[in-house]
N, C-alpha and C positions, 0 to 999 in steps of 0.2 A: 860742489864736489862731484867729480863724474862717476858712475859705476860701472862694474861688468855686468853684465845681463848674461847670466847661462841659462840656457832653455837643453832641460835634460826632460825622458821619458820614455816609459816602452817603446817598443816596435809598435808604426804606425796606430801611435795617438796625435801624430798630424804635426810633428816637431817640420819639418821641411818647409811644409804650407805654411803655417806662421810664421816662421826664419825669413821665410819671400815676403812676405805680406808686410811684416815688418819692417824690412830693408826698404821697400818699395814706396812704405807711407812714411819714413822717420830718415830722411837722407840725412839729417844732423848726427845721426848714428853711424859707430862705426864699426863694421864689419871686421871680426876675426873669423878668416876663413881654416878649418882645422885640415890635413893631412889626410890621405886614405892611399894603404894600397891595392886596394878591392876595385873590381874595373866598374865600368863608368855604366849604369843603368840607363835606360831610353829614355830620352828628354834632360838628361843631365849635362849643366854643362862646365866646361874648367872653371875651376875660381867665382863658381856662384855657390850652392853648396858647400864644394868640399874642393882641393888640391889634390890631384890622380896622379902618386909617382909612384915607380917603380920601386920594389923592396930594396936596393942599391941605393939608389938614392933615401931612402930612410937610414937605412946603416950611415950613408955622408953623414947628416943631422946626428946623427947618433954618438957619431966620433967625433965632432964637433962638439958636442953640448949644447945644439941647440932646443933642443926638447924639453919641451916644460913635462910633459905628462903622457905617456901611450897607453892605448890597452890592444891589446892583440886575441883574436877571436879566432878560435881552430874549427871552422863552416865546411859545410858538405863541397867547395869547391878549394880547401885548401885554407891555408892562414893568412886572413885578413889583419893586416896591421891601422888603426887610427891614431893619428895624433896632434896634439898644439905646442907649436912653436912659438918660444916666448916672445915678446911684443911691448914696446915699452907705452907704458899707464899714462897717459897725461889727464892729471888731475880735473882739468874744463872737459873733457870731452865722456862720453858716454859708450861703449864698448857692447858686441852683441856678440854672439856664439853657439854654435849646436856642440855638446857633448856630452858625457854621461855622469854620474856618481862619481866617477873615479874620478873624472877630467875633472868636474866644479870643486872636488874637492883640494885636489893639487894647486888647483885654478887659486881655491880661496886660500890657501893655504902661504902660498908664493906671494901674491898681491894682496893679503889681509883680509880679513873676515867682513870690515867695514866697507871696501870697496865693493864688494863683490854680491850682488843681487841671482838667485839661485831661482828659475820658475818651470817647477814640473807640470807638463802636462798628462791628465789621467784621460782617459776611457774604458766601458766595459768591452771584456775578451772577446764577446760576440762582435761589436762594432772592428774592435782591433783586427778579427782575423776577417772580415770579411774586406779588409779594407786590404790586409796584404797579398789577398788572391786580387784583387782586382787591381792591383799596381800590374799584372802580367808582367813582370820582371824577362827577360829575355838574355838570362845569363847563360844555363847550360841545361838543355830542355831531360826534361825528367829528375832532375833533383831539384825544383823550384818550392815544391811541398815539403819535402823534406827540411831545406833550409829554415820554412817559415817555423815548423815545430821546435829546430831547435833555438832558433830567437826566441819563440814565444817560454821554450823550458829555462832558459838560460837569467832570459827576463824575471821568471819568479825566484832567483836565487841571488840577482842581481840588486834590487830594488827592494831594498830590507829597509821598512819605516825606520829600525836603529840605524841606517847608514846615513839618511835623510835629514837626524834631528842633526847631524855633525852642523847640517851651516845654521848660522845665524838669520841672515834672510833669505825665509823660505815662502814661498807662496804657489798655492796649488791654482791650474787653469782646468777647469772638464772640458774637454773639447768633445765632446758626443754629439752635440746639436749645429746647429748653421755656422758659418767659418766668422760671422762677423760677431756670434755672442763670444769667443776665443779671444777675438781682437779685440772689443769692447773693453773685456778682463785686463787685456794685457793694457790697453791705453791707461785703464785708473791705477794698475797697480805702478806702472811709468812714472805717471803724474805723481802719485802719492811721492815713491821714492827719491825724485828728484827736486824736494822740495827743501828750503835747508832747514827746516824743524824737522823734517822727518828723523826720528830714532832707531835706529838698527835693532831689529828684534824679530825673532822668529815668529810667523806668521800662519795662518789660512785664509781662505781666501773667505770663510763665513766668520763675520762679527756680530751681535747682539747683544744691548743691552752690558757692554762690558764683557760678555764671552767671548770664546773663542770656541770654534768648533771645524773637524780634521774633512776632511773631505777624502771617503775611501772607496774602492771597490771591490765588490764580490763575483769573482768574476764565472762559480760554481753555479750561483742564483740570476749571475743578472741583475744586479744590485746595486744601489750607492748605499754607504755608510757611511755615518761618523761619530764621534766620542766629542764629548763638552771637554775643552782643555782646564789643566790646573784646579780641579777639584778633584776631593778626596772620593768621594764618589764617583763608578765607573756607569755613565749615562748616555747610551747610544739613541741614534738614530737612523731609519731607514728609508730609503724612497724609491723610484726608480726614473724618476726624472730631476734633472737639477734644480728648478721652481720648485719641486715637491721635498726637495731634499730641504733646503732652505726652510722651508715653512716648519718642517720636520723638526728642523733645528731648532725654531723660533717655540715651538712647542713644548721641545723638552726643557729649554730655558724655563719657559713658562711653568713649567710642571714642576722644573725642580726648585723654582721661587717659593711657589705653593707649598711644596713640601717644606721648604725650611720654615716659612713661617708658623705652618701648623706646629712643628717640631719646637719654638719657644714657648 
């Protein structure tokens, strides 16, 4: 059974660099390329990322019906339109995509919740923004800063953990550290899902011991968090490295085994 792979996430939590990295090690995969009509960024190029048409030609698509899903963004150089153009599913084959909440959810919505494989990439706000000054974007010099604030303000109002629980499979990536512990992630979470026992069920990317645990960020401290899923008890934990968050986690399991048993 093939699936779609949407890889949604903040402003440079490194959605581009794994979209190439992927495309590049998994040619069995097949590339859905989405829509933009935002101009083209240094080193980008047609039909590898994204499709660069003119607002014209989106209105075509538009009056046509070919649009599965847009979102339109009002940015310090005018409104940027994004979109995906629907694509017919063949069930053998395996599907990839850069979009956002809105797109994966249209995405799953259109082609079924079963098909459709959803994987958010996080990082802290610190790494995030240092990373969109150093893109030096070279679109329209003196509102480059500008722009980055309001992706980054838009992003917190975008990205609501209740818009998140909508898919069914969901799986979190940290991309903070080296580009290949990202790809690592993405290889096992691949493999898992395209196994035929594998069960569609909302996910994180930390398991133990029969837990589930959320992988979040605090981006005021500089922080990683998370919460033990599906218990009645609200049981965080904290870290500031992903090794340390993991262990964090395997902790408070531990703690909270302890505690029940003291509790019969």
């Amino acid at each position: 059974m093939g699936k779609i792979y949407c890889i949604i996430g903040k402003s440079a939590t490194g959605k581009d660099t794994i979209y190439k990295t992927i495309k590049k090690e998994h040619d069995e995969i097949v590339p859905v390329i989405t829509y933009t009509t935002r101009p083209k960024r240094e080193g980008e190029k047609e039909g590898e990322e994204y499709h660069f048409v003119s607002y014209e030609q989106f209105l075509n698509c538009e009056k046509n019906e070919l649009i599965l899903e847009q979102r339109k963004y009002d940015t310090v150089y005018g409104e940027w339109v994004y979109f995906t153009v629907k694509f017919n599913f063949e069930e053998n084959k395996n599907y990839l995509l850069l979009t956002t909440i809105e797109g994966a959810t249209a995405i799953q919505d259109y082609y079924g919740e079963n098909n459709v494989i959803v994987i958010c990439l996080t990082a802290l706000g610190k790494t995030r923004l240092l990373r969109s000054i150093n893109r030096q974007e070279k679109v329209l010099e003196g509102k480059v800063y500008e722009e980055i604030c309001r992706r980054f303000l838009a992003d917190e109002k975008d990205y609501d953990s209740k818009k998140l629980m909508h898919f069914k499979n969901l799986f979190f990536i940290y991309n903070e550290e080296e580009l290949h512990c990202a790809i690592e992630a993405w290889n096992d979470i691949y493999e898992k899902t395209n196994k035929k026992s594998y069960k569609n069920l909302s996910v994180f990317t930390n398991d133990y011991k029969g837990y589930i645990g959320s992988i979040e960020t605090d981006n005021t401290n500089d922080l990683l968090y998370g919460h033990i899923q599906d218990i009645s008890e609200v049981v965080t934990y904290y870290a500031k490295t992903m090794n340390n968050l993991e262990k964090a986690f395997h902790d408070a399991v531990d703690s909270y085994e302890d505690t029940l048993k003291n509790t019969k």
